[in-house]
C-alpha positions in Angstrom: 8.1 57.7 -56.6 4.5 58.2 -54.7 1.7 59.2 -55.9 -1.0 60.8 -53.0 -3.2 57.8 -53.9 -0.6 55.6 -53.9 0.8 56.6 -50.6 -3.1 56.5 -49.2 -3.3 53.1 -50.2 0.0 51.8 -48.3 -1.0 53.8 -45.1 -4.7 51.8 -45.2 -3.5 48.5 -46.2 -1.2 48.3 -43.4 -3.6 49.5 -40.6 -4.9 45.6 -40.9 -1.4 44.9 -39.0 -2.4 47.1 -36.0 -1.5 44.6 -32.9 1.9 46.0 -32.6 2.3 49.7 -32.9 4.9 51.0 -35.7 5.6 54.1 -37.8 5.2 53.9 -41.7 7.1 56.4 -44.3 5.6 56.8 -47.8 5.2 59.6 -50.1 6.6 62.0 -47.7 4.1 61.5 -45.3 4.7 59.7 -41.8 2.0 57.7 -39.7 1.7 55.9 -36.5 0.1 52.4 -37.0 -1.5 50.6 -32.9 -1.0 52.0 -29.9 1.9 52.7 -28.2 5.4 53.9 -28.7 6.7 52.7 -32.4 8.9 49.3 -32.0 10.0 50.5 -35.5 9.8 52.3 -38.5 8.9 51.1 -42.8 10.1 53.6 -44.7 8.9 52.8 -48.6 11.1 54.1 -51.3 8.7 53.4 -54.9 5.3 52.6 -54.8 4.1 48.7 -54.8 1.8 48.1 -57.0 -2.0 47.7 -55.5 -2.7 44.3 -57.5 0.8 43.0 -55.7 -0.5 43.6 -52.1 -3.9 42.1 -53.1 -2.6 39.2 -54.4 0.0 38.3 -52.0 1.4 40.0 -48.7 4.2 38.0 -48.6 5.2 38.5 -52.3 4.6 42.2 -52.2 6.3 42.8 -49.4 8.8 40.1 -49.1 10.2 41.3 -52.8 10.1 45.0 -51.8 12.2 44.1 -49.5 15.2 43.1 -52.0 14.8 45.3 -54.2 15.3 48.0 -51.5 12.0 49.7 -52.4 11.6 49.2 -48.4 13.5 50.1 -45.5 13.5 49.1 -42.2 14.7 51.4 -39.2 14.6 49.0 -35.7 15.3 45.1 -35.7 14.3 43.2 -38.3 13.8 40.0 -35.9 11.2 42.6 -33.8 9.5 43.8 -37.2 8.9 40.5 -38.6 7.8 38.9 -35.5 4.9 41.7 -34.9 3.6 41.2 -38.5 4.2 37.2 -38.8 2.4 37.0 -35.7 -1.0 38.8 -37.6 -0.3 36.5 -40.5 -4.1 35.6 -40.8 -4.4 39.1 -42.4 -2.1 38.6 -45.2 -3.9 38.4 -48.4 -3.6 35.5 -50.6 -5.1 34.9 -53.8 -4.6 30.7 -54.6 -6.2 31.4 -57.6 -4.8 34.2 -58.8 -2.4 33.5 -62.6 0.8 35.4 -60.9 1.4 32.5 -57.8 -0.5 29.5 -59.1 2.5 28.2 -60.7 4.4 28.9 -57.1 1.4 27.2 -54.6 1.0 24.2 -57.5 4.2 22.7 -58.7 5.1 19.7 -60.7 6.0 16.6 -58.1 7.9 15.0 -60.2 11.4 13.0 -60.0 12.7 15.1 -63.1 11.4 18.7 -60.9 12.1 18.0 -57.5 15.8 17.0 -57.9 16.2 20.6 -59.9 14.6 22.1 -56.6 16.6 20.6 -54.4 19.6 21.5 -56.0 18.4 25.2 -56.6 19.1 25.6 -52.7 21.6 22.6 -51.6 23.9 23.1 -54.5 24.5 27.0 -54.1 28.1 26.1 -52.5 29.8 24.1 -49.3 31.6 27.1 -49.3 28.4 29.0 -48.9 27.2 27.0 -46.2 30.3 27.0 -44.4 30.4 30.9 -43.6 27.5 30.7 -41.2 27.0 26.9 -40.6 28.7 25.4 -37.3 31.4 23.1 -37.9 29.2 20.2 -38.1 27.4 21.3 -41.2 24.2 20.3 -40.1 21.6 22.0 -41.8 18.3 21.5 -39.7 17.2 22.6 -36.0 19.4 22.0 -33.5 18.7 20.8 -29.7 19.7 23.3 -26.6 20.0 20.9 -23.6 21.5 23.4 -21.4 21.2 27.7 -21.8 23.9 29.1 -23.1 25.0 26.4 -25.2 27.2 26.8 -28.3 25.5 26.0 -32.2 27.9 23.5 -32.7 27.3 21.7 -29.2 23.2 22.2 -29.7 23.6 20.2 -33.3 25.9 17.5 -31.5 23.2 17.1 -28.9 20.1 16.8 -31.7 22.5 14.1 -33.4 22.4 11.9 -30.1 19.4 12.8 -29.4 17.9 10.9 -32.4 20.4 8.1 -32.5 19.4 7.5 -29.0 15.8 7.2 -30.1 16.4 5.2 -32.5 17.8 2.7 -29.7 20.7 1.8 -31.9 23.0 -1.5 -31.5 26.8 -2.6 -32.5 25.6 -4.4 -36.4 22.7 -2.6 -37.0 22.1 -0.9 -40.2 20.7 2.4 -40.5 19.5 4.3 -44.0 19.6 8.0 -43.5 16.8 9.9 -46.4 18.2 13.4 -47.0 21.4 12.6 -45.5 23.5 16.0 -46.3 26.8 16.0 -45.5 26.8 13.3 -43.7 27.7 14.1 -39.9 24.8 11.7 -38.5 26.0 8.5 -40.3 29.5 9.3 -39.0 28.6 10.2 -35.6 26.1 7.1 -35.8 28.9 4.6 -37.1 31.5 6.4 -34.4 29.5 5.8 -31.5 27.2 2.7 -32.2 29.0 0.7 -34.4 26.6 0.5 -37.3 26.9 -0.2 -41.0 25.1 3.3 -43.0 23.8 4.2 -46.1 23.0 7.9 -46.9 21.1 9.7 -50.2 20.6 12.9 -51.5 20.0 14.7 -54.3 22.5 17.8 -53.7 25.7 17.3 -55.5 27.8 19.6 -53.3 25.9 17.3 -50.2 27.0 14.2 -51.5 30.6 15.3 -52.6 31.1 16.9 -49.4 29.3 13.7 -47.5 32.0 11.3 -49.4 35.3 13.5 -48.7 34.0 13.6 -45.0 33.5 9.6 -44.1 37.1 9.2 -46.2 38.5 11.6 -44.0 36.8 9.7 -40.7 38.6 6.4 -41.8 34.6 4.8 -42.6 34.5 4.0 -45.8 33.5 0.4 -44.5 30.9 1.5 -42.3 29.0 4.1 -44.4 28.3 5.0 -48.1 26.5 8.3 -48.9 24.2 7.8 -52.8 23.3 10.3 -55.4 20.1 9.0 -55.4 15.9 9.8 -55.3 14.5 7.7 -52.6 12.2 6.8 -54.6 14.6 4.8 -56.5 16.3 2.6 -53.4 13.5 0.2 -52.6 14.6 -1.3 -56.4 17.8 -2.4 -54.4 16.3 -5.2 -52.7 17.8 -3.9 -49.2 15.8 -3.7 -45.7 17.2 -1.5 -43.0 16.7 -2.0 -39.1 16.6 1.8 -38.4 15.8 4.8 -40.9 15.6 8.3 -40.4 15.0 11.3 -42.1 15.5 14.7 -41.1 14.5 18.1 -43.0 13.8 15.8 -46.2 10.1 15.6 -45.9 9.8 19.3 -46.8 10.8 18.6 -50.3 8.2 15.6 -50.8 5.4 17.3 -52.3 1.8 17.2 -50.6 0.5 14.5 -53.4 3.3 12.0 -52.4 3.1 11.5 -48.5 1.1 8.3 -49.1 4.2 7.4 -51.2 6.8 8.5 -48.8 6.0 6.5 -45.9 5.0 3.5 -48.1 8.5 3.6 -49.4 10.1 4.5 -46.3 8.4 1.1 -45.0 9.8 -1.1 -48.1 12.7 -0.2 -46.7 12.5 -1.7 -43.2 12.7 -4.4 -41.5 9.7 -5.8 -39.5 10.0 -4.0 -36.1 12.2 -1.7 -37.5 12.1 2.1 -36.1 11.8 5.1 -38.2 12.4 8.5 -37.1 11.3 11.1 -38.8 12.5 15.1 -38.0 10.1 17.5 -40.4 9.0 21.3 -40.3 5.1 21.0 -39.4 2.2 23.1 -40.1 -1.7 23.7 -39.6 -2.2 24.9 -43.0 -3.0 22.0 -45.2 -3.9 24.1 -48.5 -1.4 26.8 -49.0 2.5 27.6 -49.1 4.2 30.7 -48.9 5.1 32.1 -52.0 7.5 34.5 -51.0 9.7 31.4 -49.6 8.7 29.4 -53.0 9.7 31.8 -55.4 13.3 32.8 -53.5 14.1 29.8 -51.5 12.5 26.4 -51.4 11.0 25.9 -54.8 8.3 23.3 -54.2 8.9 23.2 -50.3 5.7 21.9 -48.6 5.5 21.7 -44.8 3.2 19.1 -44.4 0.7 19.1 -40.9 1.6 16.5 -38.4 -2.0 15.0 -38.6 -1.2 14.6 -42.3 1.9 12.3 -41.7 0.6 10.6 -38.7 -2.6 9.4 -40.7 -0.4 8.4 -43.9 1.9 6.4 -41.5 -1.0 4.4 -39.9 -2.3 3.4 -44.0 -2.2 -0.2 -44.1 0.3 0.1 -46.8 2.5 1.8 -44.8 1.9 -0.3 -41.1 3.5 1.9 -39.3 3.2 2.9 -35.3 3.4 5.6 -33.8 5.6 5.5 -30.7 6.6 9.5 -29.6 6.3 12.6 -31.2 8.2 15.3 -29.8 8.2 19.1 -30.6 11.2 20.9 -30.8 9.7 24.0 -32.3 11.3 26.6 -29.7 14.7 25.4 -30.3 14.5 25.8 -34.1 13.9 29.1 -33.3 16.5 29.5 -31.3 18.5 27.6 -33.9 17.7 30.3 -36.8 18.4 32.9 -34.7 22.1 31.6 -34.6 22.3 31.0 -37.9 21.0 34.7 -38.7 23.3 36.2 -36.1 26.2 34.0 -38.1 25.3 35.4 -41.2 25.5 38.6 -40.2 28.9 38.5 -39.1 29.7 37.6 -43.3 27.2 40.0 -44.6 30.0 41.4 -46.7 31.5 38.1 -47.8 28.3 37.0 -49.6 27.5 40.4 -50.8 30.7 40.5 -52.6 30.4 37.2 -54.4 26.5 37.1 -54.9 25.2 40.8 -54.9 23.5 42.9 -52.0 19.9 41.7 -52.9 20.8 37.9 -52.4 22.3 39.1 -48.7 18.8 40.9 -48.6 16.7 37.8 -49.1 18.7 35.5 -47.1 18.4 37.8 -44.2 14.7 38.2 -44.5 14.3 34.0 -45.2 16.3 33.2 -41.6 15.0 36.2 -39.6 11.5 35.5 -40.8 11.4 31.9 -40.1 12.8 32.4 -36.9 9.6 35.0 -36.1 7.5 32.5 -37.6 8.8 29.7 -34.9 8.6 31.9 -32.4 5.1 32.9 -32.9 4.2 29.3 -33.0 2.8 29.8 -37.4 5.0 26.6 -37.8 6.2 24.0 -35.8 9.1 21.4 -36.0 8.3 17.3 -35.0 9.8 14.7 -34.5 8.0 11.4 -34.4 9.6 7.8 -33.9 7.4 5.2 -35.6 8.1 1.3 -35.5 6.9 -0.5 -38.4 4.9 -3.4 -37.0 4.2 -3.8 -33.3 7.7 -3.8 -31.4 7.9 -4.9 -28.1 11.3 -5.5 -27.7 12.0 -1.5 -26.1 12.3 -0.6 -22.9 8.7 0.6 -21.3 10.4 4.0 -20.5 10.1 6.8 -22.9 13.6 8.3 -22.9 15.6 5.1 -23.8 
């Protein structure tokens, strides 16, 4: 229940997000917020404690959300995408005791494999509701309009493999390989010998029953393994790639990453590398933290580009490519999927996990299309390699 004071201090808080106009509901009071016809309505339930929305917008709000102590009248996509886009007036506190532990993480071995499972190990089953029949879990690539999910994550499979400028013999290492569909599409179409590693259990189960079902046990093997752990093998590759893996890393061990990642190839080798990108350099968002990627980082492109050029790393940067509209498009499909199970999920996991997972894909779709993130993809060689063709899109 509202107090007036309370209710005051909602309808003043949110007149920061006045770009976009909307209608707020607190306390039994109603007010317009910007100019214009509403696009939609907030209607708040309980009161949110003042310290909350001063320490964190994203928190504050984001967890209301759950919890029901907000509700939306209008489309979420439209609501999301008017505030995500005024994101430089959320509040947060780094400093504050309630989030530090969320913005500053341990990095370690030990912690990151318990974070990686926390979200990759919640089910194939899960995944499958609302994932094309690929089961690839990263942005996708529409060549044409109107394309189907599936075809879109077909297409961003070949269109990496044909970066990578692969040949009948060659050996590829795929870093965050989940379940597998690029090595097999890779060893299908190009003949080469893979090796795959992950930290998800369900990934790498799923990863194994899938390249025994495509008849290439000889061609690929999929690890339970930290990649931090495979340059103790002794084995160079001639292509690597990586994609939605680098998000996991940590912010203190990029300098490691693409050292390791060079260990592992050979001299003239290519490396391509698919990662969610920011301009941020500092902060996280806790919201996502807390609920969904414990630990995630998304690192900034100059941040990666600088690391690969280290001389311990030797690495060169051939193309970088950004494919940040189609991951929104990509989400979108994936929250449009997910709504079609709503009450599947609710029934095995509760109403306020269905919540949560339809605030984390609708808002990271606003936040693509408002351009607060992006996605890369850059193709490094390590070494000089003039042994390509001269034209960009072999």
């Amino acid at each position: 229940m509202f107090s007036k004071i309370a209710a005051g201090f909602i309808f003043d808080y949110l007149k920061r997000f006045d770009k976009y106009p909307f209608t707020v509901e607190a306390g039994g009071r109603t007010q317009n917020i910007g100019q214009g016809k509403p696009l939609f309505k907030i209607i708040f339930h309980d009161d949110i404690p003042k310290t909350r929305l001063l320490t964190s917008t994203s928190l504050a709000l984001g967890d209301a959300y759950i919890d029901k102590k907000i509700e939306l009248e209008g489309d979420l996509f439209t609501a999301l995408s008017c505030l995500l886009s005024q994101s430089n007036r959320f509040v947060l506190k780094r400093r504050a005791f309630s989030i530090l532990k969320l913005l500053n993480p341990p990095e370690s071995e030990r912690q990151q494999k318990k974070e990686v499972s926390s979200h990759y190990d919640l089910g194939n089953d899960f995944y499958k509701l609302w994932l094309d029949p690929t089961m690839t879990y990263s942005c996708a690539y529409f060549k044409n309009e109107g394309e189907s999910l599936e075809q879109a994550q077909r297409d961003k499979v070949h269109h990496i493999l044909g970066k990578l400028y692969l040949k009948p013999g060659m050996t590829l290492l795929d870093i965050g390989c989940g379940w597998g569909y690029l090595l097999i599409e890779a060893a299908k179409q190009y003949g080469i010998k893979g090796v795959g590693c992950t930290l998800s259990k369900e990934q790498y189960q799923k990863g194994i029953e899938r390249v025994r079902e495509a008849g290439l046990e000889d061609q690929i093997k999929i690890k339970l393994i930290d990649y931090r752990e495979l340059p103790s093998e002794g084995i160079q590759y001639d292509r690597l790639v990586s994609v939605g893996m680098l998000e996991h890393v940590g912010r203190k061990n990029y300098k490691l990453y693409m050292q390791t990642c060079s260990k592992l190839l050979k001299d003239q080798g290519l490396f391509l590398l698919h990662y969610i990108s920011g301009d941020d350099e500092v902060s996280a968002n806790p919201w996502i933290r807390k609920h969904i990627f414990p630990g995630g980082t998304i690192p900034s492109l100059r941040e990666i580009i600088f690391d690969a050029y280290e001389p311990e790393a030797g690495f060169k940067v051939l193309d970088v490519e950004s494919l940040r509209r189609h991951y929104y498009k990509t989400l979108m499909c994936w929250y449009e999927n997910f709504k079609k199970v709503h009450d599947k999920v609710t029934a095995t996991r509760g109403e306020a996990f269905t919540r949560m997972w339809d605030l984390y894909l609708c808002g990271c779709a606003a936040a693509f299309e408002c351009g607060n993130v992006d996605l890369h993809q850059i193709l490094m060689s390590k070494g000089t390699n003039n042994d390509l063709p001269m034209t960009r899109w072999f």
